[in-house]
SEDODREN-811724 format. One record per residue (C-alpha): residue number from 1; x, y, z; residue in one letter. Coordinates in pm, 1 decimal. Each point is the difference from the previous one (the first is absolute). Example, Ala and Ser with C-alpha at 12.3 -4.5 7.8 and 13.67 -1.06 7.14 Angstrom:
2
     i         c1         c2         c3   aa
     1     1230.0     -450.0      780.0    A
     2      137.0      344.0      -66.0    S
END
This chain:
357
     i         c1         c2         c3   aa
     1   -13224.8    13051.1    11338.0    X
     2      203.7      236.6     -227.6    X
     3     -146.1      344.1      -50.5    X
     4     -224.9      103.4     -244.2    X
     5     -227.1     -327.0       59.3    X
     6      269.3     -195.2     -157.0    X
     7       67.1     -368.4      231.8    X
     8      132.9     -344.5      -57.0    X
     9     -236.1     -228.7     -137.6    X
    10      243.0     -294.8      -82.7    X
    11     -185.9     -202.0      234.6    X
    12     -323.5      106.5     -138.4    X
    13       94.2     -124.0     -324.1    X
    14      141.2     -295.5       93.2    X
    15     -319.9     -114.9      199.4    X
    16     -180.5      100.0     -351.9    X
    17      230.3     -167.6     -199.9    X
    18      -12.8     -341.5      233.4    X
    19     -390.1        0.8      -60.8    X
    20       84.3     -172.9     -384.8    X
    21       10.2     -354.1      -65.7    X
    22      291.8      -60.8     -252.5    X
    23      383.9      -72.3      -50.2    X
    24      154.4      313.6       77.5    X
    25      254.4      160.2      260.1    X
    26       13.8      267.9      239.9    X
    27      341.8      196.6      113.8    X
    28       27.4      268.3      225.2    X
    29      304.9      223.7      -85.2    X
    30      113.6      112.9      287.0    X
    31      173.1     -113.1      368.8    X
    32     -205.8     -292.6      137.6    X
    33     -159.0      179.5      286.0    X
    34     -214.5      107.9     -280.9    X
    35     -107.5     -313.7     -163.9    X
    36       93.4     -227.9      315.0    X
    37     -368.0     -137.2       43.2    X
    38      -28.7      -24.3     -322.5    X
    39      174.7     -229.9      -86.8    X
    40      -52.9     -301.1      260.6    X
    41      -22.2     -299.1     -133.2    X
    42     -399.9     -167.9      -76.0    X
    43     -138.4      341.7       34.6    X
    44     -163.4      -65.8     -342.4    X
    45      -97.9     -398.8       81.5    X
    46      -62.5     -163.2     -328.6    X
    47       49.3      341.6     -207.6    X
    48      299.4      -37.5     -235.5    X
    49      180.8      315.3       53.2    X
    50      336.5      120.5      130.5    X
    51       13.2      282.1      242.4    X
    52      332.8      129.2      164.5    X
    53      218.4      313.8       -9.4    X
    54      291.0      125.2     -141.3    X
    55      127.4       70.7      396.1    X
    56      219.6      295.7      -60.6    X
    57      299.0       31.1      224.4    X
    58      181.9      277.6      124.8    X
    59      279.2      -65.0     -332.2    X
    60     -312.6       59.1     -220.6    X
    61     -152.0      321.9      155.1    X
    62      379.6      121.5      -66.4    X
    63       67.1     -123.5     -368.4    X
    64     -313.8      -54.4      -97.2    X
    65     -283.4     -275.0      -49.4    X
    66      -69.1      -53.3     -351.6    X
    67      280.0     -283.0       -9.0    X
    68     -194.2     -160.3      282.6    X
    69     -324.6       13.7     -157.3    X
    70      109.5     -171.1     -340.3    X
    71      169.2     -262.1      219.5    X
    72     -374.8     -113.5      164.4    X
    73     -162.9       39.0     -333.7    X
    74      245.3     -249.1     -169.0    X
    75      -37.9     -195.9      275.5    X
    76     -340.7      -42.0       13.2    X
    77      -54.9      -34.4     -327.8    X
    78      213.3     -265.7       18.6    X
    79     -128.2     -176.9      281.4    X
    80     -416.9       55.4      -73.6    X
    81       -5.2       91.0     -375.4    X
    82     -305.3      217.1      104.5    X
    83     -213.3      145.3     -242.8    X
    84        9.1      376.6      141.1    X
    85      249.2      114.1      256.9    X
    86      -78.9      316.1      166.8    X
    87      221.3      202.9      191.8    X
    88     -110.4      294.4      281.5    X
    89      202.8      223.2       69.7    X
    90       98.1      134.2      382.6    X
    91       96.1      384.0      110.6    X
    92      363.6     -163.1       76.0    X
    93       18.5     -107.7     -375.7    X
    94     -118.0      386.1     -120.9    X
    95      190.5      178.4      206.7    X
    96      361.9     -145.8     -113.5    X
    97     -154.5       72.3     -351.0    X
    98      -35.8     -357.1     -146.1    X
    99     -177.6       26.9     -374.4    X
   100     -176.7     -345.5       73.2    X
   101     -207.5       46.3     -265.5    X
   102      242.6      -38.6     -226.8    X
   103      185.5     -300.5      151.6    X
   104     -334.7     -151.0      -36.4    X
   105      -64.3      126.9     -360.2    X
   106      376.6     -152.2      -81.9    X
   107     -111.3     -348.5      219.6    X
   108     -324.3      -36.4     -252.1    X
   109      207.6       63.3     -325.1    X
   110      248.7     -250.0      159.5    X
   111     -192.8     -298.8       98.5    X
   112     -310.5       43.5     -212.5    X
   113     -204.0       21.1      347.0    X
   114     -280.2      279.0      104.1    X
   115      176.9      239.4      250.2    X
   116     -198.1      241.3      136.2    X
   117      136.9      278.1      250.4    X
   118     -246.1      172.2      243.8    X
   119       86.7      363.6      126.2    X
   120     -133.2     -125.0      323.3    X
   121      282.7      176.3      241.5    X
   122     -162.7      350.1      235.4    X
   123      249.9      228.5     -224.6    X
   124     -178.5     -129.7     -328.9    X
   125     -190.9      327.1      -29.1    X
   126     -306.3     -259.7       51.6    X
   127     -321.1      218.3      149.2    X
   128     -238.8     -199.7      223.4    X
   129     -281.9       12.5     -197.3    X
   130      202.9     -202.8     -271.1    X
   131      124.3     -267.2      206.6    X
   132     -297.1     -248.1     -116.0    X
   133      101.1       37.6     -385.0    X
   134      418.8      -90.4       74.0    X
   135      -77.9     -350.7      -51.7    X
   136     -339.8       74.2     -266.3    X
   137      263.8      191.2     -221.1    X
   138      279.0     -257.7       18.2    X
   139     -253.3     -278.7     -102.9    X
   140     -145.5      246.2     -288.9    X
   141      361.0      122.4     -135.3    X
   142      196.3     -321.7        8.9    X
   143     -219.6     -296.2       40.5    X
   144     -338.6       21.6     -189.3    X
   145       62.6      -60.0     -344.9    X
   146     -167.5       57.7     -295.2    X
   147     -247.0     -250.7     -203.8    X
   148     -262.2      -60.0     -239.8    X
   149     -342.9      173.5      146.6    X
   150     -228.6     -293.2      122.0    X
   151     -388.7      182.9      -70.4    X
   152     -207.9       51.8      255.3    X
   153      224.0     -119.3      255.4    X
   154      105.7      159.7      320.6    X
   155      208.0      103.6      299.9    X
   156      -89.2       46.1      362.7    X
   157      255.9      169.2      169.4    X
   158       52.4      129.4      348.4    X
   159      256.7      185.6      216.4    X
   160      -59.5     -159.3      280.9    X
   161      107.7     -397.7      -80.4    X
   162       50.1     -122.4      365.3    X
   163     -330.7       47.0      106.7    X
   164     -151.0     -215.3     -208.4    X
   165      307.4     -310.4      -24.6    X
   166     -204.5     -244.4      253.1    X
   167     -318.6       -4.4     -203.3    X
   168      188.5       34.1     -343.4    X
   169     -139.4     -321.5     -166.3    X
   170     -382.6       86.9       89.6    X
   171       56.4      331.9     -104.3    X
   172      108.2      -93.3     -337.6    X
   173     -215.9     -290.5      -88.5    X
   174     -273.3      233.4       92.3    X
   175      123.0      287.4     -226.1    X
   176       55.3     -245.3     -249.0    X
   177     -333.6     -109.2        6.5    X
   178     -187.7      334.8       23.5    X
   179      224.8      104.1     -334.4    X
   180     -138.5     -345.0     -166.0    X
   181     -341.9       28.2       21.7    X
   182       -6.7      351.5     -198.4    X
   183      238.0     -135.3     -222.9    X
   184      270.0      166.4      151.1    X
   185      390.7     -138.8       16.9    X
   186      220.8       39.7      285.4    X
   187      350.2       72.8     -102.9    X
   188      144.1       86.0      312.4    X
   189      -51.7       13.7      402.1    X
   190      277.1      245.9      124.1    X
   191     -110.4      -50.8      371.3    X
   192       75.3     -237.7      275.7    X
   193      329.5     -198.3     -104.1    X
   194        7.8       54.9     -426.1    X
   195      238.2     -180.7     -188.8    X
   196      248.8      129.3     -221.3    X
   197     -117.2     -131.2     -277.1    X
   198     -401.0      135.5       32.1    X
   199      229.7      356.8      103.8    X
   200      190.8      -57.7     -315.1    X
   201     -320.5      -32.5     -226.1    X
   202     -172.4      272.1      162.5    X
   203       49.4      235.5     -300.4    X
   204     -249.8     -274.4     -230.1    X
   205     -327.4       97.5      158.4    X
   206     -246.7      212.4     -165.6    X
   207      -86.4      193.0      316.2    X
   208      144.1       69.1      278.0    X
   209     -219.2       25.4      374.5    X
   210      194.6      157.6      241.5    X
   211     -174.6      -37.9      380.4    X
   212       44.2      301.1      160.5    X
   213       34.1       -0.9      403.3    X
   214      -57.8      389.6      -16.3    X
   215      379.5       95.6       -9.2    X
   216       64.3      252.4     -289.9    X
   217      262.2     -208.5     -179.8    X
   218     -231.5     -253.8      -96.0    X
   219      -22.9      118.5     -340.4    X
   220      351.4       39.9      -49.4    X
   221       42.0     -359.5      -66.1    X
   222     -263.5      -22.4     -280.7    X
   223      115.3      357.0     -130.2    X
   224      361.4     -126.1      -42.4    X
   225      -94.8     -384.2     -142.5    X
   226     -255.9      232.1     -270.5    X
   227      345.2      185.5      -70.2    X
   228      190.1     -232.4      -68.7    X
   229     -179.0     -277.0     -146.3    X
   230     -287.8      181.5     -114.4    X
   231     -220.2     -210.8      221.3    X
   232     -361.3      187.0      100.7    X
   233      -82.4       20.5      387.4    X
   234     -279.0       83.2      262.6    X
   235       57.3       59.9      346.2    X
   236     -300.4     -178.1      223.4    X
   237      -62.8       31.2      371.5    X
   238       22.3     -358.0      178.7    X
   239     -257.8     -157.3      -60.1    X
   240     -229.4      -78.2      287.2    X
   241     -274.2     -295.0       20.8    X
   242     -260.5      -57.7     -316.1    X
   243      -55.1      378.0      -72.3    X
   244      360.0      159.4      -13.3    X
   245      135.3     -359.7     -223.0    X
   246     -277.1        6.9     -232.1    X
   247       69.4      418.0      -48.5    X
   248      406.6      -88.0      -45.7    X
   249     -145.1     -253.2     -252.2    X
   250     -232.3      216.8     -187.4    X
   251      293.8      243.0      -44.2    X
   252      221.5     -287.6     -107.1    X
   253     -293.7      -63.2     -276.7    X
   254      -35.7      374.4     -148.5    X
   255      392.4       40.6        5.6    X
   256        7.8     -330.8     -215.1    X
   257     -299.9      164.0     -208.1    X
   258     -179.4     -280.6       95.9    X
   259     -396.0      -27.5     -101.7    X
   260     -355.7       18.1       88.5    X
   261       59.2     -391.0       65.1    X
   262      231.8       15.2      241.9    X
   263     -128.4      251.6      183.9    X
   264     -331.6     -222.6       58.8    X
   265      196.0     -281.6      114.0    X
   266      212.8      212.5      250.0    X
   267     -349.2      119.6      160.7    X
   268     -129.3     -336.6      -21.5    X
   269      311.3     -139.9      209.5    X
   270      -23.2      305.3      198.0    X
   271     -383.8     -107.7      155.3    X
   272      114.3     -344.3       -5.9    X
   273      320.0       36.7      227.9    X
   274     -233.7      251.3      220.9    X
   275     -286.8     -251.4       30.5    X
   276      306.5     -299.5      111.5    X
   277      142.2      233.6      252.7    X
   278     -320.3       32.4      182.6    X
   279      -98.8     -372.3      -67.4    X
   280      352.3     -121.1      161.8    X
   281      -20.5      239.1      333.7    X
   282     -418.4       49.1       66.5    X
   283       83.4       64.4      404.6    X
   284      250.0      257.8      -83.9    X
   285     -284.4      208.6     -145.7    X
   286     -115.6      262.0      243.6    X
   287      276.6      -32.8      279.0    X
   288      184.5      296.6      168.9    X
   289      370.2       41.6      -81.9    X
   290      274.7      217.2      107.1    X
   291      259.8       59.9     -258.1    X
   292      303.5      130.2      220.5    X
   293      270.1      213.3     -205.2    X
   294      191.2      299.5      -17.4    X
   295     -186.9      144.4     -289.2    X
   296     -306.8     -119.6     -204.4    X
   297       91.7     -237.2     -243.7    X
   298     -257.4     -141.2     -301.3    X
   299      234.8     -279.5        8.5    X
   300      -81.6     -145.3      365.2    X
   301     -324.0      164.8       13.1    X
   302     -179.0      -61.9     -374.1    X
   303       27.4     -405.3      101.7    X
   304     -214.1       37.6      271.3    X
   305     -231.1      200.0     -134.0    X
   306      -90.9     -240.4     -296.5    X
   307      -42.9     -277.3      303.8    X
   308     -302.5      183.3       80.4    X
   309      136.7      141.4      304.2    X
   310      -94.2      304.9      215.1    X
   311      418.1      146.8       -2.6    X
   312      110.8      235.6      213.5    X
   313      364.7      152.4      -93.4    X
   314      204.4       98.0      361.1    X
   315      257.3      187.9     -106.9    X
   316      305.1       82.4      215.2    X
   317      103.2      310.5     -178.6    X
   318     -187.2      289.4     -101.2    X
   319     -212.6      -20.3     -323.6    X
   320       58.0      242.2     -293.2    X
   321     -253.5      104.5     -225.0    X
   322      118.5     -273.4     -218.1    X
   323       -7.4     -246.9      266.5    X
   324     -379.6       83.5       15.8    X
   325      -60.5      -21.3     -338.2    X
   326      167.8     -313.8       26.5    X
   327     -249.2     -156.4      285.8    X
   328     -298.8      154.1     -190.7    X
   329       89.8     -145.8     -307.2    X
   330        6.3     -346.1      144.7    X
   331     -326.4       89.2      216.2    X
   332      160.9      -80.8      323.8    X
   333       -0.5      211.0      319.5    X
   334      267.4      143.3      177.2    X
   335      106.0       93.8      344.5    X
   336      324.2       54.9      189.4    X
   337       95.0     -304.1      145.6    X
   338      140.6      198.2      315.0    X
   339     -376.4      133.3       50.0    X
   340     -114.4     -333.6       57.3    X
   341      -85.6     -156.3      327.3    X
   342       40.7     -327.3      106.0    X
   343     -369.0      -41.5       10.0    X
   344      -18.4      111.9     -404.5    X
   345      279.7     -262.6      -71.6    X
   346     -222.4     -335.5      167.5    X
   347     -331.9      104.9     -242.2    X
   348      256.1     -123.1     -327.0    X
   349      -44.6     -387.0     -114.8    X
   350      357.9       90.9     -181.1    X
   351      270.2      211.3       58.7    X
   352      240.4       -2.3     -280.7    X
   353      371.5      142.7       66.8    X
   354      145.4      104.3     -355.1    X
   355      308.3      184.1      -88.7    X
   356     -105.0      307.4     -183.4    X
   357      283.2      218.9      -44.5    X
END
């Protein structure tokens, strides 16, 4: 890590950037014992992308990269004819003073392709708490485009797109359903594994819902899409269970300046969903759980609560005033898991072992 809370996050961004579905290309600029496991052949199974490096050698930290660099991009534009190519650049590649950003601003003009450079090397002045927007600004700057405004359409977007790649379909038929029945349109799903294309019409939506995971530059993204396409935005906590959907959803509603109308139907689906939940699991209701995490976390905790279950939180750090808050709010108890005794730990039916950071 480079002082001043400045580190490499070229493999950050490149695990980002491998989370879309599309025709593009990654290239590391720099010697291949940065991008050497990147670039291994079926790492992407049936994705079409390229990904491989520029692999600097010692002639090139002398004279200079930038001749290498154009090379791969004409290369692989030849080979793939990818949509976007982005290139990452590697300490090795700043430090002998390569202007990749131009090269690629040259490549573009050149052969009518996207290329998009990332400042991704530890001496890019980068600060950690702006690591997660590297790729979120690329994808705003160079690949969203602009487009007639579709009404009362749109976005869900999220930092976090891994997390939620292995249940991506569910999730968005279920969005997409939740946004029909109050007459709502979904433009674009910007978790999981989005395409290029639903990234590229991101700017069309009327609205813009940006889940917050409680890091502070949440609302940078829908701050910086308002900026430069004008598009309105509301930042919403994830949504946990019946209760914290059907609040994101009410929110979605006013922001739209929805009506009296809609508002009756989202309550209506609201008792209807809660009534199903308890109809689907009736010998859940009244069972003892331990929720087992590092802090208190509505998202783990909420679920089991709307179950009808009698949740206890076991934390295994200390809790903040916050973190109280936070276990009141969902009315859940809390103890140290440390405190408890083996004894404590036979009276749950469940003991649940989440990953609350």
């Amino acid at each position: 890590m480079a002082q001043g809370g400045a580190c490499c996050q070229m493999r950050y961004a490149w695990q980002r950037l491998a989370c879309i579905e599309g025709d593009f290309a990654l290239i590391v600029h720099g010697p291949n014992g940065c991008g050497y496991d990147f670039s291994l052949p079926g790492r992407r199974g049936d994705r079409s992308s390229c990904h491989c490096s520029t692999d600097l050698d010692e002639m090139d930290v002398v004279m200079g990269g930038e001749a290498a660099l154009a090379r791969k991009i004409e290369s692989v534009h030849g080979r793939f004819k990818p949509e976007v190519i982005f290139v990452l650049g590697t300490c090795v590649s700043e430090i002998i003073g390569d202007d990749s950003r131009a090269v690629c601003a040259q490549a573009a003009e050149k052969l009518g392709c996207k290329v998009v450079f990332l400042p991704t090397s530890g001496l890019a002045d980068i600060e950690a708490s702006d690591t997660r927007m590297v790729v979120m600004d690329a994808l705003i700057d160079s690949v969203m485009t602009r487009g007639r405004r579709v009404p009362r359409s749109v976005n869900f977007i999220s930092q976090q797109w891994s997390n939620y790649a292995s249940a991506e379909n569910e999730i968005r038929n279920e969005i997409a359903r939740l946004c029909a029945d109050l007459g709502v349109k979904l433009n674009a799903l910007l978790i999981g594994s989005p395409g290029l294309a639903e990234i590229a019409r991101a700017p069309r939506a009327a609205l813009n819902v940006v889940v917050s995971d409680g890091a502070s530059e949440s609302d940078r993204i829908g701050v910086k899409m308002k900026e430069k396409f004008g598009v309105p935005f509301l930042v919403v906590p994830r949504p946990v269970g019946v209760e914290g959907t059907s609040r994101m959803f009410q929110l979605v509603i006013d922001a739209l300046g929805g009506d009296a109308e809609q508002t009756a139907l989202a309550a209506a689906r609201k008792r209807r969903e809660a009534a199903r939940l308890a109809a689907e699991h009736p010998r859940l209701k009244g069972k003892s759980v331990a929720i087992v995490v590092r802090r208190p976390d509505s998202y783990f905790i909420g679920m089991f609560v709307e179950l009808g279950m009698d949740v206890t939180a076991c934390c295994l750090e200390p809790l903040s005033k916050d973190d109280s808050r936070e276990v009141a709010r969902v009315g859940a108890r809390c103890e140290a898991a440390s405190a408890l005794s083996t004894e404590a730990w036979s009276g749950f039916d469940l003991i649940y072992l989440g990953d609350s950071n």
